[in-house]
N, C-alpha and C positions, 0 to 999 in steps of 0.2 A: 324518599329518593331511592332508586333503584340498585340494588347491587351487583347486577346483573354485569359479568365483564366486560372489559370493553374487547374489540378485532387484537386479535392477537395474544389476547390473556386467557386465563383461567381461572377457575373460580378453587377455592378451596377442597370442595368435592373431587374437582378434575386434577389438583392436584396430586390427591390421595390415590386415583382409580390409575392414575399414567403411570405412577411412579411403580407400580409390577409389570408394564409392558414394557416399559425399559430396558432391554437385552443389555448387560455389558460388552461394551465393543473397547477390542486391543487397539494397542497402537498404531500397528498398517493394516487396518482391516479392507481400509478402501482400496488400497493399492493389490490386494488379491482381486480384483476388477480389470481386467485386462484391459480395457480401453480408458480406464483412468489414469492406469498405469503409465501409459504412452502420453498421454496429457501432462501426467506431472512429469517425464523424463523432459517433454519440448519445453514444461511452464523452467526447470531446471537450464536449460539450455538457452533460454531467454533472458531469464533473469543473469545469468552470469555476463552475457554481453549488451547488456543493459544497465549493470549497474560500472559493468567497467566503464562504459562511456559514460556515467554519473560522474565520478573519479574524475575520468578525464578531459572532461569540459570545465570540471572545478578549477582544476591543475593549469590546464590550459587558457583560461579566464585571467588566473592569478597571474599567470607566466607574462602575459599580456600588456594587463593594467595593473596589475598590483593594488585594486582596490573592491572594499568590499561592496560596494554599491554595482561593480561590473559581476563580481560572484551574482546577486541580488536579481540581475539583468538577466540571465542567461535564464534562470531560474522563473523569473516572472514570464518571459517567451512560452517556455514550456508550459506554464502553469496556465497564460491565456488560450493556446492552443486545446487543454485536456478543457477548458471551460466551453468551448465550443460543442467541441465532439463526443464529449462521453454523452450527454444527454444522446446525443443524435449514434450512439454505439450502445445505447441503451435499449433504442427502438430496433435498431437493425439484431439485435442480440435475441429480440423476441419475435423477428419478423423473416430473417432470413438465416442460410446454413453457417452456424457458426465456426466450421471447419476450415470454410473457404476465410470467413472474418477472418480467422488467425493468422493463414497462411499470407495473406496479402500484408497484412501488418507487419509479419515479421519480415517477409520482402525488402518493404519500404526500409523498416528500422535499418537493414543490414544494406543496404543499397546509402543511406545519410550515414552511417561508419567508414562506409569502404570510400566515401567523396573526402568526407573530413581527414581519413589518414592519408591518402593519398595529397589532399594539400599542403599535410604539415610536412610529409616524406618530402617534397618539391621545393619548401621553404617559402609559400605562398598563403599561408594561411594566414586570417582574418577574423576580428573580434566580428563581423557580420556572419561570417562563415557558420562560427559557432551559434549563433540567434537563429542561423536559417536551419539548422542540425536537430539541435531543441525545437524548433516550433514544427518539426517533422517528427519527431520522437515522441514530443504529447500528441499531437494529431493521435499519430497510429497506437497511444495507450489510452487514450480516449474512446477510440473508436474499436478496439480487441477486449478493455479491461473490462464490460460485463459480459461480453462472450464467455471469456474464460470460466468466472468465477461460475455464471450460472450453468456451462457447460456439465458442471462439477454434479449438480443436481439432477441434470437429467441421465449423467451415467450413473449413476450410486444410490440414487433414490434419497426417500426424504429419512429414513434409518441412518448410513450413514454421512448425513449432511454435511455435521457439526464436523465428524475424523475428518472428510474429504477438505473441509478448507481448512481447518489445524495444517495436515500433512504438505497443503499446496504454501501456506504460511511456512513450513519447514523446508520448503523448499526453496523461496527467497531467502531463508536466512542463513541455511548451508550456503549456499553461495554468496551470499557475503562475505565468510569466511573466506574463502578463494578467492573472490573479482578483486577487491580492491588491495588486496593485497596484490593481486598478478598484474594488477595495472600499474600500480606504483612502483612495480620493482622493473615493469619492462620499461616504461616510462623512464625512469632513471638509469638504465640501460642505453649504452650507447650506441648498441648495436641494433637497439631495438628502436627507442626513444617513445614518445607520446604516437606520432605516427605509423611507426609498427604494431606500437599498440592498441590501437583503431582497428588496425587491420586481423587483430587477433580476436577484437570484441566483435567484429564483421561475421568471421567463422562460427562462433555461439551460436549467435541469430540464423545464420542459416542452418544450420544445423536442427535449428527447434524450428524451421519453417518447414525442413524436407519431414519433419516426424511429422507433423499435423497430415500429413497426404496418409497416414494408417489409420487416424481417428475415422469413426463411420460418422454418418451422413446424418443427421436427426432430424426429424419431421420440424419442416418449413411451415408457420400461421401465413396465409395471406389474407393480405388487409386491404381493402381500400381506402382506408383510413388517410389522411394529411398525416405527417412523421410530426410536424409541429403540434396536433390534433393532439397524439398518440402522446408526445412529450410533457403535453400541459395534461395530460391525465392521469402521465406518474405521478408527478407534483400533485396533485388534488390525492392520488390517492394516499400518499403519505401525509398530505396533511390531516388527513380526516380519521388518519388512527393515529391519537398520543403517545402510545409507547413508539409505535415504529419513526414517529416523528423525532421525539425527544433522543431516540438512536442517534438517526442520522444528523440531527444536528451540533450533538456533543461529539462525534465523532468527526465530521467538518473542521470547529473550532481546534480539539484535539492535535486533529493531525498538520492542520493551516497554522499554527503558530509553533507546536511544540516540535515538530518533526525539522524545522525547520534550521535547528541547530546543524544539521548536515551540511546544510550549505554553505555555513562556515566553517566548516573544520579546514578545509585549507589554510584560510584565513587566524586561527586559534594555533595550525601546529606550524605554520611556518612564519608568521606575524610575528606571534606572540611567544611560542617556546623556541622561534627560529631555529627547528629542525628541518629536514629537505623530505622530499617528496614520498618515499618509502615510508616515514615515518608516516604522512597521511593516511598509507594506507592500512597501515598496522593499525591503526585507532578506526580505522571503519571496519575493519574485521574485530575489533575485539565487540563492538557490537552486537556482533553476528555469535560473538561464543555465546553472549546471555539470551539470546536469540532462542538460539536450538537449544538450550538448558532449560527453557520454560517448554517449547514445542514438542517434545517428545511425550513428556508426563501429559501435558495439556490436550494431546490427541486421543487421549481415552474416556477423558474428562470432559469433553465439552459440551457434551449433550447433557448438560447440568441445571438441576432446578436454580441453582443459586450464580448464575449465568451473568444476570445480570450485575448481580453484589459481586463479580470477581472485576466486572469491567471497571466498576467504579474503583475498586485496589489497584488495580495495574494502570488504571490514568491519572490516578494522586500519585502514583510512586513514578508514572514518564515524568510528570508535571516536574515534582520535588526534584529528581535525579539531573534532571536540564538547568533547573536554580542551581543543584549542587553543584555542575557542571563549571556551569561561569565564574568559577571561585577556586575552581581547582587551582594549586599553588604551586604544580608542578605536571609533565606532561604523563609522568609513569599515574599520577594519581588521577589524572583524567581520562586515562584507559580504565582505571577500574571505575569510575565512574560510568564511561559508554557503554562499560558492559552490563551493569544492575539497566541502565536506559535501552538496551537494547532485547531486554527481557520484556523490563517493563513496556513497550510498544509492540510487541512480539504477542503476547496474552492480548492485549487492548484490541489488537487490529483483528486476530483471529476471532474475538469473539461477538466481537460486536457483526463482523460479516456475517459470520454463521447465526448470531439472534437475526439477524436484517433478513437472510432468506427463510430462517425458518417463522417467521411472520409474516411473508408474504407470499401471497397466493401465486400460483404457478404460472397465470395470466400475466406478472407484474416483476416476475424473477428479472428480468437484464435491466427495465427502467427503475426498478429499486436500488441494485446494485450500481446502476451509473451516478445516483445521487450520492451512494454511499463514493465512489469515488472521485464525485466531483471534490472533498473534500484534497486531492492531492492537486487538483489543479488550483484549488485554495492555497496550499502552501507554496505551490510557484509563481502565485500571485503577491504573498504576502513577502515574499524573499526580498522585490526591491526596497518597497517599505521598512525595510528590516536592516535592511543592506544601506539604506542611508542615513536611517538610526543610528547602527552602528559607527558609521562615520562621521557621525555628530558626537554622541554622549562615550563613545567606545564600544568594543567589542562583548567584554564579559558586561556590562548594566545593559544590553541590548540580549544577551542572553538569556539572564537571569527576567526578563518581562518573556519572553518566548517563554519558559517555564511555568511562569505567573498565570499567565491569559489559560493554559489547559485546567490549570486546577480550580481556577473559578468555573468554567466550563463543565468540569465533570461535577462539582457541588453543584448545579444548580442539575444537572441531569438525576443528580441520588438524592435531592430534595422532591422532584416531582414525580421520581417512583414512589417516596415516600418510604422511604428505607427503614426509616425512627419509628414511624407509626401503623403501616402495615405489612402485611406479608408479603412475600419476596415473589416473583412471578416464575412460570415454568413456561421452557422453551417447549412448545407444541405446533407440529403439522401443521399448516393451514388446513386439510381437511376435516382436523379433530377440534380444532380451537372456536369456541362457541364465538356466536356472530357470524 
């Protein structure tokens, strides 16, 4: 039998010969890139009015119905939407100007804020309202979220890959720190309220739309290709490489069950520790501290032989931290639990991105990345299922299996690298990676 590696590996020679061309790269190397720069200030600007209207759909949901199966709904909306689009934001990501993709997206996003506060400000709003907000929200992260990422690659090159999505990963998780805390506190404001505070998640968004108009222009592929053609080609091409495969599908499961503790925390701090709304949001930023405590070490790091043996660490410890989670006996002890979980997802998500584009080829960069995130429209799908579990057996044994399901997940992914019995694989170029 042959031992020759498979697409996307190395062999042990190639091991030894890469690991002297390996330049050490600091912490912000990419952000000395001036047009990346400007990308991670908008991807910065985005994220903060994006997750405030995370917050405040939760908030909003709950205020509603008071039940977790409506959390569950909102969630599955958006998660059918990104199941549409990202394939079809996958192809556009490799086919046409990814500047203009952004900018229209975040258009959209900030044009479904500015409707939704404006109805709550008037005392009109509506449990539909919210379904139609969310299934405009995944639309347009569906349809931007392999823009972005692959964006990344063709400013920084394939040296700094791995830094450039570490630091865009640090970029969502600083702001975390911020949004939901400023959502929950304007929200609970009465000057402000949930609708004010729409309105301040609205300003974000635009904000990171006007910056996309400095990013430059990048050479546009035309294709005559069918987009459904071009979509069923990403899929074959990941099937037909094992590693890249065995990625994207523990990274799916991963984030489609385990991530999905989010969408209860409403439900956990005002249910369950019957604390109010600000409390919510202190407990999704403490997330965000474990966040940025792995991202900063982790962006000099990533470009790492031993890559893939860190993903399998940081998705046994999301996994176990989400169990831990469900069992917390008190609300200050389930902040310190968010925040070892919000590390452990934080490493996970960074590197598995960064393994997914440096395995593929430059042809397949935005349909690669759109599988890697159909896994989020996976957990907006999984949320109702989740959400009417929880209303059947309860909230924390509906937890504790969201915990459960990632860490089978990741064992069966560090089985079929074969972790016990062979050598560890090296994150290489697609132009240098044999096959």
């Amino acid at each position: 039998m042959s031992d020759s590696p498979l697409p996307g590996e190395s062999s042990a020679g190639d091991e030894r010969s890469a690991a002297p061309h390996r330049q050490p790269v600091t912490t912000f190397a990419s952000l000395r890139v001036p047009a990346y720069r400007v990308l991670w200030w908008s991807a910065v600007y985005s994220f903060m009015g994006v997750q405030m209207q995370m917050l405040l759909r939760g908030l909003l949901a709950w205020d509603l119905t008071e039940r977790e199966g409506a959390l569950g709904t909102v969630f599955l909306v958006f998660g059918l939407a990104m199941l549409v689009t990202t394939p079809l934001g996958g192809v556009a990501a490799d086919r046409f100007s990814k500047r203009w993709l952004l900018f229209w997206g975040q258009l959209f996003i900030t044009l479904g804020a500015v409707g939704m506060g404006i109805a709550v400000i008037a005392g009109v709003e509506q449990f539909w309202m919210l379904l139609a907000v969310s299934f405009l929200q995944g639309s347009m992260f569906g349809l931007t979220g392999p823009a972005r990422v692959s964006f990344s690659r063709e400013l920084v090159g394939p040296e700094l890959l791995a830094n450039a999505i570490t630091l865009a990963t640090l970029s969502m998780s600083t702001t975390r720190i911020f949004a939901p805390s400023l959502a929950g506190a304007l929200a609970g404001w009465a000057l402000f309220g949930i609708g004010g505070a729409y309105v301040v998640a609205a300003f974000f968004s635009m904000v990171s739309a006007v910056l996309t108009f400095r990013l430059p222009t990048t050479e546009v592929v035309r294709s005559d290709r069918n987009p459904l053609q071009e979509i069923a080609d990403g899929f074959r091409y990941v099937a037909e490489r094992p590693p890249l495969r065995r990625l994207v599908l523990a990274s799916t499961v991963v984030i489609m069950f385990g991530f999905n503790y989010i969408s209860f925390m409403p439900a956990l701090v005002e249910g369950i520790f019957e604390l109010g709304e600000g409390s919510v949001g202190f407990m999704s930023t403490a997330s965000s501290i474990g966040a940025v405590a792995v991202s900063i070490p982790l962006a000099s790091r990533a470009n790492t032989p031993r890559a893939r043996s860190l993903i399998v660490m940081f998705g046994v410890g999301f996994g176990g931290f989400v169990m831990l989670l469900s069992v917390a006996p008190s609300y200050w002890t389930a902040v310190l639990v968010v925040i070892l979980i919000g590390a452990a997802t934080t490493g996970f998500q960074s590197l598995t991105a960064a393994v997914a584009l440096a395995d593929a080829d430059e042809h397949h960069q935005g349909r690669v990345q759109s599988l890697m995130q159909l896994a989020f429209a996976g957990f907006g799908i999984a949320a109702l299922p989740l959400g009417l579990l929880a209303e059947a057996i309860g909230l924390r044994p509906a937890m504790a299996i969201m915990g459960a399901i990632p860490l089978l997940a990741v064992a069966a992914f560090a089985a079929g690298e074969g972790f016990i019995s062979r050598r560890h694989r090296v994150i290489v170029p697609p132009a240098d990676a044999a096959g």
